[in-house]
C-alpha positions as CSV (number, residue, x, y, z in Angstrom):
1,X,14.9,-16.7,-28.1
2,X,12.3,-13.7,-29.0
3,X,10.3,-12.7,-26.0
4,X,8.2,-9.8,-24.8
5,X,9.8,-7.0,-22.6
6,X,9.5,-7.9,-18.5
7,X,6.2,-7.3,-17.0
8,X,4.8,-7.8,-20.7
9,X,3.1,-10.8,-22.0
10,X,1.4,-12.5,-24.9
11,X,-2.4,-13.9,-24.2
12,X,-2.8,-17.2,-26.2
13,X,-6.7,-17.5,-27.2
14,X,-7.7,-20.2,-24.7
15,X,-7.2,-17.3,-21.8
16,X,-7.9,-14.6,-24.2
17,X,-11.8,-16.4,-24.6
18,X,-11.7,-16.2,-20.7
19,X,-11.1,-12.3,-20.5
20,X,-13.6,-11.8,-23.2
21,X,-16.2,-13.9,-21.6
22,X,-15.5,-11.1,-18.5
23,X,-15.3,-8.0,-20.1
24,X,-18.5,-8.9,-21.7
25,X,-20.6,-9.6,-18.6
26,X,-18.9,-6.8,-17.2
27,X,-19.9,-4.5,-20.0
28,X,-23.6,-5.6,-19.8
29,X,-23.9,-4.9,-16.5
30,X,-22.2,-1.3,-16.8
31,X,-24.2,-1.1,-20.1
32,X,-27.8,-2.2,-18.0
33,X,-27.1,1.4,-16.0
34,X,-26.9,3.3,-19.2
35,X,-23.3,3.6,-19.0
36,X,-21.8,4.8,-22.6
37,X,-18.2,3.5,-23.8
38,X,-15.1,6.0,-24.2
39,X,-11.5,5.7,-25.4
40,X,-8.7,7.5,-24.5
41,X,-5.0,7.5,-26.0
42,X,-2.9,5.1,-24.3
43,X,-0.3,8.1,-24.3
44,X,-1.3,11.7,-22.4
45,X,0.6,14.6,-22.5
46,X,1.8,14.3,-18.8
47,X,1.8,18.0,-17.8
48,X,-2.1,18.2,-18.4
49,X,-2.7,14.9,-16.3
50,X,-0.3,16.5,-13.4
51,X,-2.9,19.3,-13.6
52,X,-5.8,16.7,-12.2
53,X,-3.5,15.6,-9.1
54,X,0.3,13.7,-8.5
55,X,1.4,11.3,-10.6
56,X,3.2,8.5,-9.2
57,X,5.0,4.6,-11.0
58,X,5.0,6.0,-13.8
59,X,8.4,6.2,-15.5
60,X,7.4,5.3,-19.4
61,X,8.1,8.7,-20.8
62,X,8.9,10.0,-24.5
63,X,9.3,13.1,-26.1
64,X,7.8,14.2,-29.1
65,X,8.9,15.9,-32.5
66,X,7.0,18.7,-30.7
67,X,8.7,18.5,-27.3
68,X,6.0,17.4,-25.6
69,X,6.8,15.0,-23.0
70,X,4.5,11.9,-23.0
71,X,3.6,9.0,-20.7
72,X,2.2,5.8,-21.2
73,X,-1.3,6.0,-18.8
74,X,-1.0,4.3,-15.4
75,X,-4.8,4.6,-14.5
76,X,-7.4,5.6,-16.6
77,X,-9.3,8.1,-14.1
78,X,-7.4,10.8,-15.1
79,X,-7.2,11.1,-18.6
80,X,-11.1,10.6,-18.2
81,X,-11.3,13.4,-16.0
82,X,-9.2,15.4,-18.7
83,X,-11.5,14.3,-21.5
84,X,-14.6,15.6,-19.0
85,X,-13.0,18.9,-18.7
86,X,-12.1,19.2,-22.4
87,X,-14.8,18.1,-24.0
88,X,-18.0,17.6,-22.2
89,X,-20.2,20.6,-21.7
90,X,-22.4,21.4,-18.7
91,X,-25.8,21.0,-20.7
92,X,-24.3,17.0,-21.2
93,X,-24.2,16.2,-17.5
94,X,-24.3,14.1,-15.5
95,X,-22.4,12.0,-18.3
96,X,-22.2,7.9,-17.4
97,X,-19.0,6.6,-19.2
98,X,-17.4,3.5,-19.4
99,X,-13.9,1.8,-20.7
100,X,-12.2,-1.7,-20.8
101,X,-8.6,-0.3,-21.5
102,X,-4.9,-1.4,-20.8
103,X,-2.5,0.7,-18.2
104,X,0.7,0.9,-17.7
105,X,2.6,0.8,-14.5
106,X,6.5,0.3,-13.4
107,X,7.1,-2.7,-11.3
108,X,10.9,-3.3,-9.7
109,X,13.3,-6.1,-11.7
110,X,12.9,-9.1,-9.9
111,X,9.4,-9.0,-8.4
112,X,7.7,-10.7,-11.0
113,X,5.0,-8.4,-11.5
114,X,3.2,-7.6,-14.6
115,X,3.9,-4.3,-16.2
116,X,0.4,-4.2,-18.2
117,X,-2.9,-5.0,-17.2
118,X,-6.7,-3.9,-18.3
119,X,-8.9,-2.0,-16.2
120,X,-12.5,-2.4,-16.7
121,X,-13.9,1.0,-15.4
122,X,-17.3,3.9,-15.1
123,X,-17.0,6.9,-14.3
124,X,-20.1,9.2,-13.0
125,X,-19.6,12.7,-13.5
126,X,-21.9,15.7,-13.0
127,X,-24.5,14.3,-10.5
128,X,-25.2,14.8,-6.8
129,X,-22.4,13.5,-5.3
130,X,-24.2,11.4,-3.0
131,X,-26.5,9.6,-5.3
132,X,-23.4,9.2,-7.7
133,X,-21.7,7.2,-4.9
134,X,-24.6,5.2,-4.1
135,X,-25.1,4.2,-8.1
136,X,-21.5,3.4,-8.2
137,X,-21.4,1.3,-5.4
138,X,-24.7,-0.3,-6.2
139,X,-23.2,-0.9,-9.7
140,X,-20.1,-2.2,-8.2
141,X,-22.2,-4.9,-6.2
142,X,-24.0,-5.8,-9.2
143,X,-21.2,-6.6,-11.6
144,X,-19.6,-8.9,-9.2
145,X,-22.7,-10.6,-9.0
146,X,-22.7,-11.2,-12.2
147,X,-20.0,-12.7,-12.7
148,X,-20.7,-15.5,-10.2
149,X,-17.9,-14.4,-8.1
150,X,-18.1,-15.8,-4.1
151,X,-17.3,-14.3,-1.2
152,X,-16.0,-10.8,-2.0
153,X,-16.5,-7.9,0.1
154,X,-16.2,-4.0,-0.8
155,X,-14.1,-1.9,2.4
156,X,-15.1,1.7,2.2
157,X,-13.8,4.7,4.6
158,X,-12.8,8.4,3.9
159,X,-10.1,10.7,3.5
160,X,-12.3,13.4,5.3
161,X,-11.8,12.7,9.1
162,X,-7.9,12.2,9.1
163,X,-7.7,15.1,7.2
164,X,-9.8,17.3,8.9
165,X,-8.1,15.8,12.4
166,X,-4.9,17.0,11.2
167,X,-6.1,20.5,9.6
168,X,-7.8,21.3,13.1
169,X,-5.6,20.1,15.4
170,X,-2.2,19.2,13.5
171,X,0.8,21.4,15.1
172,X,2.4,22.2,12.3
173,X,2.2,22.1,8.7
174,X,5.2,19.8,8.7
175,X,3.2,17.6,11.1
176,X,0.4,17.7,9.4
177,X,2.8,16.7,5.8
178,X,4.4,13.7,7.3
179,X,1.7,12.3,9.5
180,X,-0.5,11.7,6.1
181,X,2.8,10.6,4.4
182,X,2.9,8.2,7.0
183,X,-0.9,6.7,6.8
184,X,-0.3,6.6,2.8
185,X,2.8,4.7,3.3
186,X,0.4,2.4,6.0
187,X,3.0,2.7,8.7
188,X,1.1,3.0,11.5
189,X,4.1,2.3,13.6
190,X,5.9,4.9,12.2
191,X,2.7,7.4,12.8
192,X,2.7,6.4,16.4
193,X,5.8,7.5,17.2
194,X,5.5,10.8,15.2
195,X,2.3,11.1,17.4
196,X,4.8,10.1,20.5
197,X,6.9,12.8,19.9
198,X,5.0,16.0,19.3
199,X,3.4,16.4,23.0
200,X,-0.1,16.5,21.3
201,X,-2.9,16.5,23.9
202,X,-4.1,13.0,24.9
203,X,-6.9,13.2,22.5
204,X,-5.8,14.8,19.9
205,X,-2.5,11.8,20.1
206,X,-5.3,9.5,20.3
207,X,-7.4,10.3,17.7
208,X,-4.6,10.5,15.2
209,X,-3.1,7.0,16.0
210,X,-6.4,5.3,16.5
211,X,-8.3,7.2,13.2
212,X,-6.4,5.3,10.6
213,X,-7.3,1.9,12.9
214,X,-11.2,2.4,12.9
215,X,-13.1,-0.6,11.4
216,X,-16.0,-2.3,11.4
217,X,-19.6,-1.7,10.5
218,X,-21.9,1.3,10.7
219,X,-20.8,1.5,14.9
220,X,-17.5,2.6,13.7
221,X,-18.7,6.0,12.6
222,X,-19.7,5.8,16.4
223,X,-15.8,5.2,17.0
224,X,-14.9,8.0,14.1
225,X,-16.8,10.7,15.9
226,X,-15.9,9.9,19.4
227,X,-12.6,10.3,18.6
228,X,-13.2,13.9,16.7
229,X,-15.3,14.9,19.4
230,X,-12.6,14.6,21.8
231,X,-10.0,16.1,19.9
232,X,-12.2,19.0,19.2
233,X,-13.2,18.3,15.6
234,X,-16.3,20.3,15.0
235,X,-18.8,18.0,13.8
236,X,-19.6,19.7,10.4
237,X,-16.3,19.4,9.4
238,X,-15.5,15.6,10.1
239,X,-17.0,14.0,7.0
240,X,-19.1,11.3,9.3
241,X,-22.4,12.6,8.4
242,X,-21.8,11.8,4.7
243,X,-20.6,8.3,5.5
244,X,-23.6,7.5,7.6
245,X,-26.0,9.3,4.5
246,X,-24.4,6.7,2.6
247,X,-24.5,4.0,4.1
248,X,-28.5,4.5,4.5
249,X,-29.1,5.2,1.2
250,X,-27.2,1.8,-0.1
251,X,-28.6,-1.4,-0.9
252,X,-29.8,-3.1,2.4
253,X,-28.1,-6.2,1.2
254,X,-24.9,-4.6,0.4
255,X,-24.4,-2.8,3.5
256,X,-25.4,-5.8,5.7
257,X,-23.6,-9.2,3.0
258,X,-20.9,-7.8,2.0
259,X,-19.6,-4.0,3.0
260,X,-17.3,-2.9,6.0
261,X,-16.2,0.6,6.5
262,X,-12.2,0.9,7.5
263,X,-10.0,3.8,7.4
264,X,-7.2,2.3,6.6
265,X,-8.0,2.2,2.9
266,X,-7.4,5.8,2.7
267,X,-3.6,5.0,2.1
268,X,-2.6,5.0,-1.8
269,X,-5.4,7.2,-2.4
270,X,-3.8,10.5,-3.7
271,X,-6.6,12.0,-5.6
272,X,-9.6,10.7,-4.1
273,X,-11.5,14.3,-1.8
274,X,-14.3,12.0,-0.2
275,X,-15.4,8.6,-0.5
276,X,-13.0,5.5,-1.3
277,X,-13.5,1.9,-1.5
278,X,-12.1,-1.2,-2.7
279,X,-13.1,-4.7,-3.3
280,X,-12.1,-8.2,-2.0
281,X,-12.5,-11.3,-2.9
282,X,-11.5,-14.3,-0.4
283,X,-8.2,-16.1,-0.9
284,X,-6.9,-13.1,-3.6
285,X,-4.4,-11.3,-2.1
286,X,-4.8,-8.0,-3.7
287,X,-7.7,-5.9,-4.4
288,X,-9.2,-6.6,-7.5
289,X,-10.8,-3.3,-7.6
290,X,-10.9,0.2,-6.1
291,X,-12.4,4.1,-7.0
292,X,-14.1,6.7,-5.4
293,X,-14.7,10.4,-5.3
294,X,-12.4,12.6,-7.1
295,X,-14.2,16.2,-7.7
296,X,-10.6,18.4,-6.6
297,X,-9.1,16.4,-10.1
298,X,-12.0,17.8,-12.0
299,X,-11.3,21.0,-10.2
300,X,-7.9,21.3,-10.8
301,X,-8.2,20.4,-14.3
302,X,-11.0,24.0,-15.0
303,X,-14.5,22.0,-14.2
304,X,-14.9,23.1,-10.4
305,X,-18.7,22.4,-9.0
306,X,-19.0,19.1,-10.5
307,X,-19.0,15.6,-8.4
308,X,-17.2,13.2,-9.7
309,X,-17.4,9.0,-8.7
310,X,-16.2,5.9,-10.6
311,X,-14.1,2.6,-10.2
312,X,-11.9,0.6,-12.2
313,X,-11.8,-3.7,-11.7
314,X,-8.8,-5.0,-12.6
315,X,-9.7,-8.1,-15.4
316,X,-6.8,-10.0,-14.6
317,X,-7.6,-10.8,-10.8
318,X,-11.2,-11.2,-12.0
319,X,-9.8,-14.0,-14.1
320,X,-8.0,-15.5,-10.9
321,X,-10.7,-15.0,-9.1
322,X,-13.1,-16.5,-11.0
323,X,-10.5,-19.7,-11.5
324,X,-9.3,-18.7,-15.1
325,X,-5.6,-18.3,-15.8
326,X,-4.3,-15.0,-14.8
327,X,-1.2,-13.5,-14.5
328,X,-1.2,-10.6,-11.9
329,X,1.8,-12.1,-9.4
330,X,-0.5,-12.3,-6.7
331,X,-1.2,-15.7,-5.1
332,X,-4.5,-17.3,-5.0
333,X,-4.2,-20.0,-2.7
334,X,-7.4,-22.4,-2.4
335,X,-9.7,-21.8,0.4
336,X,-13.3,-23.4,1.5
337,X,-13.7,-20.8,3.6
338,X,-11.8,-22.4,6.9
339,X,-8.3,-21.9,5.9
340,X,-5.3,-21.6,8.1
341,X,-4.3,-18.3,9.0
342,X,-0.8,-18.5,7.3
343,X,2.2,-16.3,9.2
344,X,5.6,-15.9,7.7
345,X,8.1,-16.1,10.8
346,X,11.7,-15.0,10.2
347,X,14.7,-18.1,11.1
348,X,17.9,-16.5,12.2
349,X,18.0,-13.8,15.0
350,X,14.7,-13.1,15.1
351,X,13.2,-16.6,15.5
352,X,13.1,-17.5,19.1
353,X,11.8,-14.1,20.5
354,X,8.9,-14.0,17.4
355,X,8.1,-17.5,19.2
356,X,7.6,-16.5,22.6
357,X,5.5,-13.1,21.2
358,X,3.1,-15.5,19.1
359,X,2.7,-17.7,22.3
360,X,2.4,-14.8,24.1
361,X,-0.4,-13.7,22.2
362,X,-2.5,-17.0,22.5
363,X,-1.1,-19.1,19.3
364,X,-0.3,-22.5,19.7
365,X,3.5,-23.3,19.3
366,X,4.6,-26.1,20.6
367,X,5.7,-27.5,17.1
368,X,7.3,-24.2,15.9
369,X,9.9,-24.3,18.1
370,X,12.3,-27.1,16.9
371,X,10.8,-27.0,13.3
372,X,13.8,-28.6,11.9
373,X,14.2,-28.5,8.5
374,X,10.5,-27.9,7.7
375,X,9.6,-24.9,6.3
376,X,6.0,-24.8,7.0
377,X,4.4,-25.6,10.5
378,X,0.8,-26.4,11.3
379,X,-0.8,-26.2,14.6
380,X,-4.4,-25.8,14.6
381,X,-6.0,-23.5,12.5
382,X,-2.8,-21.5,12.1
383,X,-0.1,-21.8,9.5
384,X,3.8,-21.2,9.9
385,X,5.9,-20.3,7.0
386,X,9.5,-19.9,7.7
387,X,11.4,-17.7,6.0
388,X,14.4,-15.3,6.2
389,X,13.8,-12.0,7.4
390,X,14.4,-9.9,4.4
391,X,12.2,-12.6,2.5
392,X,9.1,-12.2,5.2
393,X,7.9,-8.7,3.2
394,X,7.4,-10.1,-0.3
395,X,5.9,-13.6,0.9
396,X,3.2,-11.6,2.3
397,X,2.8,-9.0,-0.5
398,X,2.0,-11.7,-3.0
399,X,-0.4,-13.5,-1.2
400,X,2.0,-16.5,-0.3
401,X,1.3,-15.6,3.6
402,X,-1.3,-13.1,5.6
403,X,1.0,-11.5,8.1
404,X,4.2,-11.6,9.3
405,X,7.2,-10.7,11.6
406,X,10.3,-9.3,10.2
407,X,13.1,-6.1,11.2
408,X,11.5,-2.3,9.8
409,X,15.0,-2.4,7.4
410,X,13.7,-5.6,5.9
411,X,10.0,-3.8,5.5
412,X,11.7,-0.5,4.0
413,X,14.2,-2.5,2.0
414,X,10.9,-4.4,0.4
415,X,9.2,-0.5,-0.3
416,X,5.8,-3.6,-1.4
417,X,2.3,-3.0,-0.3
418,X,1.8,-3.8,3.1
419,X,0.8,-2.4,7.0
420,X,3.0,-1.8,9.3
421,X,0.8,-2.2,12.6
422,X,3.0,-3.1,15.8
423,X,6.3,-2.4,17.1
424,X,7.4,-5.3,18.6
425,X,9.9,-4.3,20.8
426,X,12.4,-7.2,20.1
427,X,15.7,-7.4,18.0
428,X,16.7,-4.2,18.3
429,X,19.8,-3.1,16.2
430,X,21.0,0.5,14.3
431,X,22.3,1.2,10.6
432,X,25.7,3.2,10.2
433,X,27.6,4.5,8.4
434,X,31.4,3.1,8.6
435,X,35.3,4.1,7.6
436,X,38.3,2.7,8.5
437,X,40.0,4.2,11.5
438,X,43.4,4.2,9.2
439,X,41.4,6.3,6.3
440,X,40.1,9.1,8.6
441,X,38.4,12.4,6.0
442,X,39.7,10.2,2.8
443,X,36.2,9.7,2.0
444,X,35.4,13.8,2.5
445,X,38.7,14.3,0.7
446,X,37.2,12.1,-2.0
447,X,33.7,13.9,-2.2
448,X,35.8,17.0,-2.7
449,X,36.9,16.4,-6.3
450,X,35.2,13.4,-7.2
451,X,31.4,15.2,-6.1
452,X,29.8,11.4,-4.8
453,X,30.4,9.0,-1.6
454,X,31.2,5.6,-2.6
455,X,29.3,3.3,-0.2
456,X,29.3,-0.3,0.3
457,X,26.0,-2.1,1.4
458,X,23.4,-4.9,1.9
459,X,20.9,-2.5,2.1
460,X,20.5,0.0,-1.3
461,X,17.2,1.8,-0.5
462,X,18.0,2.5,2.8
463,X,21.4,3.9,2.1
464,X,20.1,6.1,-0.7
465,X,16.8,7.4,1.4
466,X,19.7,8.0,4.1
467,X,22.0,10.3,2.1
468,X,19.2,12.1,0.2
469,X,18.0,12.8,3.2
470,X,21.4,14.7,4.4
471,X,21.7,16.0,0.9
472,X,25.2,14.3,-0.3
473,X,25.1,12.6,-3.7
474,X,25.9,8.7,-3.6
475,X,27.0,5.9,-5.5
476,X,26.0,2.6,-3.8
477,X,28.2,-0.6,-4.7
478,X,25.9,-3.6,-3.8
479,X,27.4,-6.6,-2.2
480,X,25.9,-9.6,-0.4
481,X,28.1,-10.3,2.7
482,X,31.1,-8.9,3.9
483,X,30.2,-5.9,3.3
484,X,33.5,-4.6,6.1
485,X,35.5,-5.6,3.2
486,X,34.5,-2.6,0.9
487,X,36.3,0.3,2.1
488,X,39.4,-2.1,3.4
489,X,39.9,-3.1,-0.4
490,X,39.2,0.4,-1.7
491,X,36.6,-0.3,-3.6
492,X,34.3,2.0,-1.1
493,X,35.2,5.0,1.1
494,X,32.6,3.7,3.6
495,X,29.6,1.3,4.6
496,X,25.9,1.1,5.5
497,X,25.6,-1.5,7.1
498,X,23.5,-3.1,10.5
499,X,24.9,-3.6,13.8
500,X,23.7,-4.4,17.4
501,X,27.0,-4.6,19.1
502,X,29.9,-2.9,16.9
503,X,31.9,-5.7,17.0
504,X,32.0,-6.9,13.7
505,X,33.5,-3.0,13.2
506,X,35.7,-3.3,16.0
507,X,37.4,-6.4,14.7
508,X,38.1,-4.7,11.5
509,X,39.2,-1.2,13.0
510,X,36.0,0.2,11.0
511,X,34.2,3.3,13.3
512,X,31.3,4.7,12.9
513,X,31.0,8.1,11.3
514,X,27.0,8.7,11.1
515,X,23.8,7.2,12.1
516,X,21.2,5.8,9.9
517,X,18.7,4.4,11.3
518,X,17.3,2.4,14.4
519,X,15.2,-0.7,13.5
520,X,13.4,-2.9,16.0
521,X,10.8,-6.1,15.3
522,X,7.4,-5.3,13.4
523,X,4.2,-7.4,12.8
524,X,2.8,-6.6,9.6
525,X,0.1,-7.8,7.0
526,X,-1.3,-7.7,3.5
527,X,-3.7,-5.1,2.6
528,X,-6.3,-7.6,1.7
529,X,-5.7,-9.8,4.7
530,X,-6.0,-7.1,7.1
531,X,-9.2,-5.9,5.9
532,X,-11.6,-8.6,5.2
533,X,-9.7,-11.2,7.7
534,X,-10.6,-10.5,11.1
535,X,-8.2,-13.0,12.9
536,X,-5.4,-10.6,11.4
537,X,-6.7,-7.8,13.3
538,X,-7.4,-9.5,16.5
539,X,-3.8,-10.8,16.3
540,X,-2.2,-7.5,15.8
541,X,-4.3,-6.2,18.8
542,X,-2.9,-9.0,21.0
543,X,0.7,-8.4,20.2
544,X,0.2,-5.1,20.7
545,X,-1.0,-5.7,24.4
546,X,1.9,-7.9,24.3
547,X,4.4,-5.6,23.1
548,X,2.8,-2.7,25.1
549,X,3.4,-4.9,28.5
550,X,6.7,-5.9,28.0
551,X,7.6,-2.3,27.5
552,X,6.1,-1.4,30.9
């Protein structure tokens, strides 16, 4: 049967009339702020977008007759930023451009995401910076309204006051390096034990851990500065003043209906110097827009001195949530504003001690504990979906639950969108590497001539992230169970696999030559959850009490 490529659709007309009907309102309303249409190529010459800033899911590459190598776009901020450089003059700004234009971004097999999907985007370049952010904000607020859509709220922080934490106070360049890594990644677990480990100063620990946490309304700046005030943050250079600027010069009735600053958002923000923001709408489970100030891209690519602002909505989670067909792969579950909190809670090992942490923390769970063979629990106002542990990840990701409970292998293995915010404590186990006791240096021996490990596993990303990180190449035979099997048969030299005892190993004379990784227990949310739902955060800040107590 003829089809499309995966992550590639066809749009029949009766959802092809919806999208129209969108663009179009959105177009007027960009068009009412005398914002001007632009086009770029759907292909760029990737080596002059690399020049604006890093370039990331974006594996769609050709060569030409002329050598060049070419990409398919995955946003459309930078090749307007290289069109700005190129071919707008100084005596033309500040230039007010607009675009309704597809992207292109790579999505793992299996995951049911789309591929392609249309951005509907401005771009403000060559103004003030501060009254550019304030007009694109304002403009924002305005398109939303009309279209009619309910309930959405825009989350604003910026990357200034990490940044300028960790260039003041940062111990090393290397610190500095994987702590943002870590906050980009939005493992704040992670970044607490980096923090742990460095014998920072009390504040300075604090104010790392705690920066990326900071939410709330206009008292969080409060929060922001207390924090770089103790760690010893001079105040010119913590980037507060410019949030509080804006947030006075917005809309009364966007600050006070519908904005929230949180600087969490600064993660999968690569290019953005300032300002960033995205907006929510209840019950999607994604963003369905984002932007922000990018004047370093503009910079890089030979126009230095010039602010730039903008933000791109994404048409397809328009359509969903304005009740049209969509296809993004997010859920959209219904909601009348009073729906169950909905937490996926891993079955198996994990089970009985993420019951007595949820109790712990105040839940009611009198009917989780002998769920049977029901797969989704209610009690109260709270929703239980019951799921494997490895499956916990991706039911959150696409919207099917809010938070969740799983093992940090099963939140690596995922590599989806998501926060990692406590350390649970519980189910504690290690990744190895394994050989038979009988096959002692056959697999070094093997390495020798044949230049690559073979290695058995569950667990693919976390055995390649292991072995690039000790620099030996490896090729990873995937296998669902049994994975002791694999070197016994010879169809491995060794395994990755998980263990809490070393029984398993013992049993079939396997020993351990290396060690991976240590996992323990994590709570963990959607982006979109996290930010706009406050029971989420309240419940991560009781488990972490929890978690914190037990540990004393």
């Amino acid at each position: 049967m003829a089809g499309t490529p995966r992550g590639f659709r066809d749009i029949l007309t009766e959802e092809a009339v919806a999208r129209e009907r969108i663009s179009d309102t959105v177009r007027a309303a960009f068009s009412a702020r005398g914002y001007l249409p632009i086009e770029t190529p759907l292909m760029e010459v990737r080596s002059e977008l690399e020049r604006g800033g890093r370039i990331k899911g974006s594996p769609f590459h050709l060569f030409d007759s002329d050598g060049h190598m070419l990409m398919l776009r995955p946003d459309v901020t930078l090749p307007v930023a290289r069109l700005a450089a190129s071919r707008i003059s100084a005596g033309e700004l500040p230039a007010r451009l607009r675009y309704a234009a597809p992207v292109v971004r790579e999505q793992a097999s299996l995951r049911g995401q789309p591929r392609q999907f249309t951005q509907l985007g401005v771009e403000h370049i060559g103004r003030d910076g501060s009254l550019a952010e304030v007009e694109v904000l304002t403009l924002l607020s305005e398109a939303l309204a009309a279209l009619g859509i309910e309930g959405w709220h825009v989350v604003m922080g910026s990357v200034v006051p990490l940044k300028a934490l960790l260039d003041c106070r940062a111990p090393s360049a290397a610190f500095r390096d994987e702590a943002l890594a870590l906050v980009h990644q939005s493992d704040l677990v992670a970044l607490d034990g980096l923090v742990a480990s460095a014998g920072l100063e009390p504040a300075v620990a604090r104010a790392i851990s705690r920066l990326p946490r900071v939410s709330g309304g206009p008292d969080a700046i409060d929060e922001m500065d207390a924090l770089l005030e103790a760690a010893g943050v001079p105040g010119a250079q913590r980037g507060t003043a410019e949030l509080r600027d804006l947030l006075a010069a917005l809309p009364a009735g966007l600050v006070e209906g519908h904005l929230s600053l949180d600087l969490s958002i600064i993660n999968s923000f690569d290019y953005y110097t300032s300002i960033v923001f995205k907006a929510y709408v209840d019950g999607v489970a994604a963003g369905i827009g984002s932007g922000g100030r990018y004047d370093a891209v503009l910079a890089n690519m030979g126009m230095p001195g010039v602010a730039a602002c903008g933000f791109a909505l994404s048409l397809e989670r328009l359509q969903e949530a304005l009740g049209e067909r969509g296809a993004s792969g997010i859920a959209v579950p219904v909601t009348d504003g009073s729906r169950r909190l909905r937490i996926a809670v891993p079955k198996g090992s994990l089970f009985k001690d993420s019951v007595r942490v949820l109790e712990a923390a105040g839940l009611p769970v009198d009917d989780l504990r002998e769920p049977g063979r029901k797969l989704i629990v209610q009690a109260d106002d709270v929703e239980y979906i019951i799921v494997r542990a490895q499956d916990a990840p991706a039911f959150v990701a696409l919207g099917g639950a809010d938070c969740g409970i799983c093992g940090s292998d099963s939140l690596f293995e995922a590599n989806v969108d998501l926060l990692t915010l406590v350390d649970l404590r519980y189910g504690g186990c290690r990744f190895v590497v394994a050989e038979p006791a009988d096959a002692a240096g056959a697999a070094d021996r093997a390495y020798a001539w044949r230049g690559t490990e073979r290695v058995a596993t569950k667990y693919p990303r976390i055995t390649q992230a292991h072995y690039d990180r000790i620099g030996r190449q490896v090729e990873i035979v995937a296998l669902h169970g049994n994975i002791e099997l694999g070197p016994i048969v010879r169809i491995a030299d060794r395994i990755v696999d998980i263990t809490a005892t070393g029984t398993t190993l013992r049993e079939n004379d396997l020993v351990v030559v290396d060690d991976v990784m240590e996992c323990t227990a994590r709570f963990f949310a959607g982006p979109a959850a996290y930010r706009c739902d406050r029971r989420v955060r309240d419940l991560a800040q009781r488990l972490e009490s929890v978690s914190k107590g037990e540990g004393e």
